[in-house]
N, C-alpha and C positions, 0 to 999 in steps of 0.2 A: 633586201639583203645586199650588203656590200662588205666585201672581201669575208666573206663566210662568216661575216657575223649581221648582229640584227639592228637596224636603229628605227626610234618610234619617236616621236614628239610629246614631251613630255609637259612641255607649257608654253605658250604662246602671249606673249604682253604686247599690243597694239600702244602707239603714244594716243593721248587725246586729241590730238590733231589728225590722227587716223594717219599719216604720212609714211609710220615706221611701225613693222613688227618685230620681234624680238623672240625667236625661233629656239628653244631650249630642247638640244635633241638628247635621248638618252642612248648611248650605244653600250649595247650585249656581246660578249665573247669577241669583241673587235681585238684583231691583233695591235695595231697601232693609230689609238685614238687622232693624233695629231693629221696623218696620210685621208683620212676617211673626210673629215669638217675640211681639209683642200677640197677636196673631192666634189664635196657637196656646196663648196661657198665658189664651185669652180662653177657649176650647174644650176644658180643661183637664177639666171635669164632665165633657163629653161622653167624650173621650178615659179616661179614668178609668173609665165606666160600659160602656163597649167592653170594655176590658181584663177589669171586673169578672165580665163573661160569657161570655167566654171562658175564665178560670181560675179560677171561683166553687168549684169543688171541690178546687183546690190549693189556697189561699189562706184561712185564718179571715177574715184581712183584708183589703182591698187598701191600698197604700199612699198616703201623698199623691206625687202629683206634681208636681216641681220642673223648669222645661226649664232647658235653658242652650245660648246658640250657643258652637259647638265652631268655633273659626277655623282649627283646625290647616291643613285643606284649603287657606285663603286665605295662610297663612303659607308652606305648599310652595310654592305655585304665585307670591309675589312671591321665596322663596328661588331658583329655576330661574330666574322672568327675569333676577335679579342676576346668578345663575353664566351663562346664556347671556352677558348683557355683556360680564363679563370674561373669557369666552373667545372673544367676537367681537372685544373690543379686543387678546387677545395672540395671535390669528392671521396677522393681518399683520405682526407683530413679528417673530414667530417662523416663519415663512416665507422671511422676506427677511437672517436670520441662518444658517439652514439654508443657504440658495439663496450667501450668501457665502461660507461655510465650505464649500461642494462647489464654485464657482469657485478659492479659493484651495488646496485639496486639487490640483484640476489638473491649476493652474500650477505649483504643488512638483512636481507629478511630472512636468512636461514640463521643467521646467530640471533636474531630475536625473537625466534619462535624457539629455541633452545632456552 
């Protein structure tokens, strides 16, 4: 958790030289996306020197670390409120087209049963 919101690692792309990773973080409910990737490209050594001791026996080397905010997350979630709009603005269209076309059904069948 940083600054009361949440970031997870969303994808991780190694070069083929194994040299350089390429760190795509996803941040949740973060007040100010920009303040947090400081933050964390600030802590980069430390982050780095974690990793390095944890995989010190697979790894000759460990790589540099590059972050990047991954906005996919922020791009679903304004793409859903667009689609909910426009399916909140074509439900009353299309309710009250339904609702005329089963009045006018009816009345055809009541004048031609007459």
């Amino acid at each position: 958790m940083i600054a009361g919101g949440m970031v997870s690692i969303s994808s991780v792309k190694v070069t083929p030289d194994l040299l350089e990773a390429r760190i795509y973080l996803s941040l949740f409910q973060v007040p100010d996306a920009k303040e947090v990737m400081k933050v964390i490209e600030s802590r980069a050594w430390e982050i780095k020197k974690e990793l390095a001791d944890r995989v010190k026996h697979q790894f000759r080397r460990i790589p540099v670390l590059h972050f990047y905010h991954d906005d996919t997350l922020d791009y679903v979630f304004k793409m859903e409120e667009i689609f909910k709009q426009i399916n909140a603005e074509k439900k009353p269209t299309g309710e009250s087209d339904v609702t005329k076309d089963a009045s006018k059904g009816g009345d055809d069948a009541d004048q031609e049963s007459n």
